[in-house]
TIGU-440843 format. One record per residue (C-alpha): residue in three letters; chain; x, y, z. Coordinates in nm, 4 decimals. Layout:
<r><code>ALA</code><unit>A</unit><px>X</px><py>Y</py><pz>Z</pz></r>
...
// end
This chain:
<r><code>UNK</code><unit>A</unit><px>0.0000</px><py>0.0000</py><pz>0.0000</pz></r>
<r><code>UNK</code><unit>A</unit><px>0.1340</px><py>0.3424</py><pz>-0.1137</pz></r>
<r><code>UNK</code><unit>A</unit><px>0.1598</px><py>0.6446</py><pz>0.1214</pz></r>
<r><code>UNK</code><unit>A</unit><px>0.1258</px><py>0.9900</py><pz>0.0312</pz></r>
<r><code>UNK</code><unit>A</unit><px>0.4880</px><py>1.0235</py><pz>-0.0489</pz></r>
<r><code>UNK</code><unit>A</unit><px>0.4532</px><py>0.7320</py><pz>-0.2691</pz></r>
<r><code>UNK</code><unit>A</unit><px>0.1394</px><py>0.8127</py><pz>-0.4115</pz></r>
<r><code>UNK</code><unit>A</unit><px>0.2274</px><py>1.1889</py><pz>-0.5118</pz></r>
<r><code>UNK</code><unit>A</unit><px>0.5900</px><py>1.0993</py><pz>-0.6492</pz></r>
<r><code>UNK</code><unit>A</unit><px>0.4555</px><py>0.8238</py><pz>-0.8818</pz></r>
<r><code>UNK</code><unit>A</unit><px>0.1622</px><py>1.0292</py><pz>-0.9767</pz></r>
<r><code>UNK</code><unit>A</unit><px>0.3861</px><py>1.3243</py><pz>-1.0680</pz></r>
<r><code>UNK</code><unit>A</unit><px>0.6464</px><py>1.1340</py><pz>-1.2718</pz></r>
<r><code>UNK</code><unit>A</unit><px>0.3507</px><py>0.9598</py><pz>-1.4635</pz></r>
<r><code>UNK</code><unit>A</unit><px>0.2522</px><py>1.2957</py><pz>-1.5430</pz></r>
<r><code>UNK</code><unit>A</unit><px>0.5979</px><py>1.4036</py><pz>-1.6261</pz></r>
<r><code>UNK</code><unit>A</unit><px>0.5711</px><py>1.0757</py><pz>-1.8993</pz></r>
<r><code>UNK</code><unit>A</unit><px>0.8550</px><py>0.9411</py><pz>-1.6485</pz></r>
<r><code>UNK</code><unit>A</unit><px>0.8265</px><py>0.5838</py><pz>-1.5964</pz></r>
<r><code>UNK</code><unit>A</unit><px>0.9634</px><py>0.3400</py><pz>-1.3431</pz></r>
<r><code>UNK</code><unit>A</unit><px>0.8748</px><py>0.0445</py><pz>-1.1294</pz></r>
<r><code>UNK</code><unit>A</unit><px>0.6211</px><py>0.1512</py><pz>-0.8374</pz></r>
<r><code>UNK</code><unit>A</unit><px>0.8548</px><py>0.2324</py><pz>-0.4825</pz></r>
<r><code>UNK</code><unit>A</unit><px>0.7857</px><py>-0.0713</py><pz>-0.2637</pz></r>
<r><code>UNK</code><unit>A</unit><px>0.9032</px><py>-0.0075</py><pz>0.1053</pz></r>
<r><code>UNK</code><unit>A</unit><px>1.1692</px><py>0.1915</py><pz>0.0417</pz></r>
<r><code>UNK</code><unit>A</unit><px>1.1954</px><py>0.5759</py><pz>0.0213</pz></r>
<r><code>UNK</code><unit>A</unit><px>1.3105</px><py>0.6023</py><pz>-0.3053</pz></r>
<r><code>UNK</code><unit>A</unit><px>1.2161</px><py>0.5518</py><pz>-0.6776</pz></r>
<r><code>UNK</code><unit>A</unit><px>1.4345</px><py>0.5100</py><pz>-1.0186</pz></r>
<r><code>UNK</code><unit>A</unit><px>1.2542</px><py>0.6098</py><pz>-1.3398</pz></r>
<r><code>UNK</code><unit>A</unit><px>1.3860</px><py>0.6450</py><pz>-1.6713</pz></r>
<r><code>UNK</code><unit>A</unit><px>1.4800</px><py>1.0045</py><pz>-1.7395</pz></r>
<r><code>UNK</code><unit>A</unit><px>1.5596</px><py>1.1842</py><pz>-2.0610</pz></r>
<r><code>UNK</code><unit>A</unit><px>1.8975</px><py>1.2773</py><pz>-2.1172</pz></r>
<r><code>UNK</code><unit>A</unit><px>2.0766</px><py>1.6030</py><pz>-1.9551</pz></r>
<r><code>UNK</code><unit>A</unit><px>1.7456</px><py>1.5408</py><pz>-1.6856</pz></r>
<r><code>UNK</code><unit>A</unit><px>1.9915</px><py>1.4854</py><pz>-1.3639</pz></r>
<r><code>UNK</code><unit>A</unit><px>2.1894</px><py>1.7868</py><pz>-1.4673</pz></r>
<r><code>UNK</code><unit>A</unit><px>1.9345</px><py>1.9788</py><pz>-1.5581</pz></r>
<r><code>UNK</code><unit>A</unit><px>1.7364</px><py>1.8353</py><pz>-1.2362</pz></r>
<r><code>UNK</code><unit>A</unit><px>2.0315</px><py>1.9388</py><pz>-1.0061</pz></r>
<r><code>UNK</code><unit>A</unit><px>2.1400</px><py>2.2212</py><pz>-1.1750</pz></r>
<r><code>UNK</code><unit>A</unit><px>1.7787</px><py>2.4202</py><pz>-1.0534</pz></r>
<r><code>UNK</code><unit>A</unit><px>1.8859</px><py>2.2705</py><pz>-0.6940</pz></r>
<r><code>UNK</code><unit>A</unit><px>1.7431</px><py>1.9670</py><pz>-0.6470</pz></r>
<r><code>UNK</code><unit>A</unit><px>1.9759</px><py>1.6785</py><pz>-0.5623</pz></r>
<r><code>UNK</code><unit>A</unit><px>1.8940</px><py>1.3067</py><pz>-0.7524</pz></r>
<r><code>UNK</code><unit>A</unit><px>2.1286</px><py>1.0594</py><pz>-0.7918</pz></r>
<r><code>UNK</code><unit>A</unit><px>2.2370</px><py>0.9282</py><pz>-1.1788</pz></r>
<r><code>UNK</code><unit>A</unit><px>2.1357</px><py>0.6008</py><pz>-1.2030</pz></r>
<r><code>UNK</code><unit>A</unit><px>2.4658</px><py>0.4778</py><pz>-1.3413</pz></r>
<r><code>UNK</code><unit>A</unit><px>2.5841</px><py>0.5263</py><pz>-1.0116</pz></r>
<r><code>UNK</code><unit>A</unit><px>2.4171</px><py>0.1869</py><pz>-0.9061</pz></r>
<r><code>UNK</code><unit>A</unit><px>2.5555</px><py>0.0134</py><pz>-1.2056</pz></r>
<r><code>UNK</code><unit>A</unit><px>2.5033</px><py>-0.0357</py><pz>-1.5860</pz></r>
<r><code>UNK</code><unit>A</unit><px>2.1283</px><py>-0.1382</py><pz>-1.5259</pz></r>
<r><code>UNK</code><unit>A</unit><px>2.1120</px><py>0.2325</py><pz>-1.3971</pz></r>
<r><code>UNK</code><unit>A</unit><px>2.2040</px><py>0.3784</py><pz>-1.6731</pz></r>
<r><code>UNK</code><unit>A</unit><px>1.9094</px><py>0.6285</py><pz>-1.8421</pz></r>
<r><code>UNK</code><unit>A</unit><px>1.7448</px><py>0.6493</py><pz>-1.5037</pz></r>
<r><code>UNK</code><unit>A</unit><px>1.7551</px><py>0.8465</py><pz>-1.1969</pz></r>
<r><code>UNK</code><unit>A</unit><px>1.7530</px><py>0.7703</py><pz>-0.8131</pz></r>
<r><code>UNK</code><unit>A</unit><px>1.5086</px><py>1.0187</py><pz>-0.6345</pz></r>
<r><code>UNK</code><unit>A</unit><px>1.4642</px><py>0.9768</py><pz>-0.2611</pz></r>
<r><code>UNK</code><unit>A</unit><px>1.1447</px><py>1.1011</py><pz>-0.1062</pz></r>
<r><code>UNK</code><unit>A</unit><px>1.1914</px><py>1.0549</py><pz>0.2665</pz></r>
<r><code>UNK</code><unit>A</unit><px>1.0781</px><py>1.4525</py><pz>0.3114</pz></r>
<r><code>UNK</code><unit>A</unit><px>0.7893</px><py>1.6293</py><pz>0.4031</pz></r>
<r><code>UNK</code><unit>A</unit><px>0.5149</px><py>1.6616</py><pz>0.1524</pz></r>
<r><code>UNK</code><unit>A</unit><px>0.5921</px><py>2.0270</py><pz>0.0876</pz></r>
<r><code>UNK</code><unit>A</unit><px>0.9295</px><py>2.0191</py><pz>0.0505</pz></r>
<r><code>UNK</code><unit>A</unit><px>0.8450</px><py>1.6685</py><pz>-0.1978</pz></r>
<r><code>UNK</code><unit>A</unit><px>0.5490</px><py>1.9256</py><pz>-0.4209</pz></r>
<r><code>UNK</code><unit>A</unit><px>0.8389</px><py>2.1497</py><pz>-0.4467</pz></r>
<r><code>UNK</code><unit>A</unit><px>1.0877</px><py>1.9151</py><pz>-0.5749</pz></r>
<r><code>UNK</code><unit>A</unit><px>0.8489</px><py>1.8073</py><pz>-0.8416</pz></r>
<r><code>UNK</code><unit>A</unit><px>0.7810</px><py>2.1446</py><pz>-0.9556</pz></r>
<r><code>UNK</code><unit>A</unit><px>1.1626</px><py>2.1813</py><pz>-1.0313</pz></r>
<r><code>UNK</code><unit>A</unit><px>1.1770</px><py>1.8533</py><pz>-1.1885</pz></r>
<r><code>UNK</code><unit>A</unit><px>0.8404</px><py>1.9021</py><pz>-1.4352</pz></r>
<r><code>UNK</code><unit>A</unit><px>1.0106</px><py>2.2522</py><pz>-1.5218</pz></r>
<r><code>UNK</code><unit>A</unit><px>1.3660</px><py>2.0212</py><pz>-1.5672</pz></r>
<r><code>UNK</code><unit>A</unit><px>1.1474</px><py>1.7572</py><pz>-1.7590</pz></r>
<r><code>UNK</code><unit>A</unit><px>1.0181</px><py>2.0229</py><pz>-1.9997</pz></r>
<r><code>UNK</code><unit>A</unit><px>1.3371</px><py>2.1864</py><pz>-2.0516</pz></r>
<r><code>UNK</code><unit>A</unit><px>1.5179</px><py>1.8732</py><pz>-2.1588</pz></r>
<r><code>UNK</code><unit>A</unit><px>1.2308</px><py>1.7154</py><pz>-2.4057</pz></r>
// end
């Protein structure tokens, strides 16, 4: 069962046309990202983690934790729609 955190990330990378495997029990999700996202993504101030640095399976995708506050998470997703857009 999904929590807000989970619900609200997934929902908002869906929308983003990001997709992944659903989070299950951990605070984190890995979808596949366009290329330049991460930069771009961290670059507006918003730390994720390149997938490649979990090994080649990573590569093209993104590690984004969630374990924050649900403001601070809406936030986050704002910069990374706005990051999404800009790389596309």
């Amino acid at each position: 069962q999904m929590g807000i955190g989970d619900g609200l990330l997934v929902d908002a990378l869906a929308e983003m046309g990001l997709d992944g495997p659903t989070p299950e029990g951990a605070f984190y999700a890995m979808p596949r990202v366009p290329e330049g996202w991460v930069d771009e993504v961290i670059d507006r101030g918003v730390v994720v983690v390149p997938g490649e640095a979990f090994g080649e399976g990573g590569a093209g995708h993104a590690r984004i934790s969630y374990a924050t506050d649900v403001e601070t998470l809406k936030e986050a997703l704002e910069v990374m729609s706005e990051a999404t857009a800009a790389v596309r």
